[in-house]
N, C-alpha and C positions, 0 to 999 in steps of 0.2 A: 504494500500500500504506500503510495506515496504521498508525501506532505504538501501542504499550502505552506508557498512562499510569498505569502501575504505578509507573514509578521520579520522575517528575516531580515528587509532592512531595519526595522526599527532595533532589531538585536545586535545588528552591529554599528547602529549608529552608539546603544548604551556601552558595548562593547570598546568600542574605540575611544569615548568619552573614561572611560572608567581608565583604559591605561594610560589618556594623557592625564586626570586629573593625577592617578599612583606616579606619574613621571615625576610631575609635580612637586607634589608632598615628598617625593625622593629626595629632590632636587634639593628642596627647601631643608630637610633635616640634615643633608650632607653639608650643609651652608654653614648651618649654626652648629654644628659639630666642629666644623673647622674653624670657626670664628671663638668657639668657646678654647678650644685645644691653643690656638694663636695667645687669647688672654691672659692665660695659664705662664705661659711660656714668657711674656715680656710685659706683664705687670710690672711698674718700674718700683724698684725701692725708695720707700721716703720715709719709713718709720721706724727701720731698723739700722742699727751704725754700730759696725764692727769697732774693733780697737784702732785700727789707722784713722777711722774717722775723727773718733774720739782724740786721738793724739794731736788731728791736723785739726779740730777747732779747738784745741789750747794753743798749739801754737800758733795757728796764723792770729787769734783773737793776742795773743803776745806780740808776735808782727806787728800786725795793725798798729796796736796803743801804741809800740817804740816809731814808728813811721811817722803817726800824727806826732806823738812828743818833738822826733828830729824837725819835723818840718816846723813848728813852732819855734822851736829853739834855733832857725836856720832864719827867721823872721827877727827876731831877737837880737842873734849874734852875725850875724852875716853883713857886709858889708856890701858887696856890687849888686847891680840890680837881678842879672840872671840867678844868680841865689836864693835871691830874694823872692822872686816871681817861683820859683821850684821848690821853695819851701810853703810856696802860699798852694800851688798845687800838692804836693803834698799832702799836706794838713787837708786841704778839702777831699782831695779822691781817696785817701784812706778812712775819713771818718764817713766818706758814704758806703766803702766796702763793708767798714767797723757795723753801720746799724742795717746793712744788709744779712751779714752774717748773723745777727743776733734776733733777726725778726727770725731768721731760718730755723733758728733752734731754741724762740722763744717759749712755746708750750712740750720742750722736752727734757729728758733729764742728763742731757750732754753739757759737760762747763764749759764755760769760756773763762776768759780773763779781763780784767780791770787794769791790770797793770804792766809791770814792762817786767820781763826777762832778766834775772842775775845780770848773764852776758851784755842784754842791753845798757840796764841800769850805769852798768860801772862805763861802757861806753858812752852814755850820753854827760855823766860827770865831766867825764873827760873831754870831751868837745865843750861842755859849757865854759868851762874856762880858757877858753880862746873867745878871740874876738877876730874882726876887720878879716885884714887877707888870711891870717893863720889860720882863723874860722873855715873859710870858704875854703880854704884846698884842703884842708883834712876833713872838712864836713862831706865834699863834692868823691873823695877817695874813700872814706867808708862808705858813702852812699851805690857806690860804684860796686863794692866787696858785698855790703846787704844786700845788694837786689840780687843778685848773683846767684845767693845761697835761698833766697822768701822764689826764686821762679825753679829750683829744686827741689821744693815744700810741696808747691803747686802743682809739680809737675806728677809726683809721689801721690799725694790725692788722686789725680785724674786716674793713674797704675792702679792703686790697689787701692782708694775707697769703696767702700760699698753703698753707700748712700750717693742716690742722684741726685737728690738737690743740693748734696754738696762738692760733688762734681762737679755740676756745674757752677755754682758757685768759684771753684779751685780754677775752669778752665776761664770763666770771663776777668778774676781778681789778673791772672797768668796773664792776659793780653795787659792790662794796665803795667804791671809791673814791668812787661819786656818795654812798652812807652815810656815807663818812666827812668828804666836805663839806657836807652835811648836817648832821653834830655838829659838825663846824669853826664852823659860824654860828650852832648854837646856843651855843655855847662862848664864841664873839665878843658875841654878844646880854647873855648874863650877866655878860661882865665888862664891855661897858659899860654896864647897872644899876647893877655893884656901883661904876662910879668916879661915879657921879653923886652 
């Protein structure tokens, strides 16, 4: 006996409808399995800080404080204008780094510092009792030796921190600091012109 092919297109019109919509829904669960698995994977760290982190906001928040001290004290005790104008940058791009870094790790239990470094402390003594030109070329030569060693600190963050926002923090601080040894030696260049 043979059948009536009366209903047969409509069974494959439901037929064909049924495996696009399972394409579909395929399509769709494969999406968000990979979107989910991707998340997983590159969630960025912000809440957790190993011990390099830990170390690099003590010291760079030590950095910092001695940076803005020197630049004050290059305000103070310096004599020629370039010194002068590089201690006023100074002073300003470090204490905007200073209360960037401290809003970063304001609601955590990571320390920073208020103060300045044994090492710096006794160094900034010692520049303070100069003045005029003896100021400026021994101020302009440790300035030259500190940055040297604060885009080392920086660079060690970027290596082996584990916190991203303070990674980045370390890689954009890193670009001012290579600028500001950069004016260090132009600063160095012009005063020794001017002692020639």
């Amino acid at each position: 006996m043979r059948t009536s092919n009366v209903n047969q297109p409509a069974a494959n019109t439901f037929s064909r409808k049924a495996r696009i919509t399972g394409a579909v829904l395929l399509s769709s669960f494969c999406l968000v399995g990979m979107t989910s698995c991707e998340d997983d994977d590159d969630d960025p760290i912000l809440n957790t800080y190993n011990q390099q982190d830990r170390n690099f906001a003590m010291s760079s928040s030590e950095n910092l404080n001695a940076q803005i001290s020197f630049g004050q004290l290059a305000l103070d005790n310096g004599e020629d204008d370039s010194v002068l104008e590089y201690g006023t940058m100074l002073t300003s791009e470090n204490t905007e780094s200073k209360t960037e870094l401290e809003g970063l790790l304001a609601d955590t239990d990571v320390e920073i510092s208020n103060d300045l470094s044994a090492a710096m402390q006794a160094k900034y003594d010692e520049l303070e009792m100069l003045s005029g030109e003896d100021f400026d070329e021994a101020f302009i030569e440790f300035q030259i030796d500190l940055l040297n060693d604060s885009m080392s600190m920086y660079e060690n963050q970027n290596d082996n921190g584990e916190n991203n926002s303070l990674k980045d923090f370390a890689d954009k601080t890193l670009g001012k600091v290579k600028d500001q040894k950069e004016d260090a030696v132009l600063v160095k260049t012009e005063l020794d012109l001017e002692s020639i």
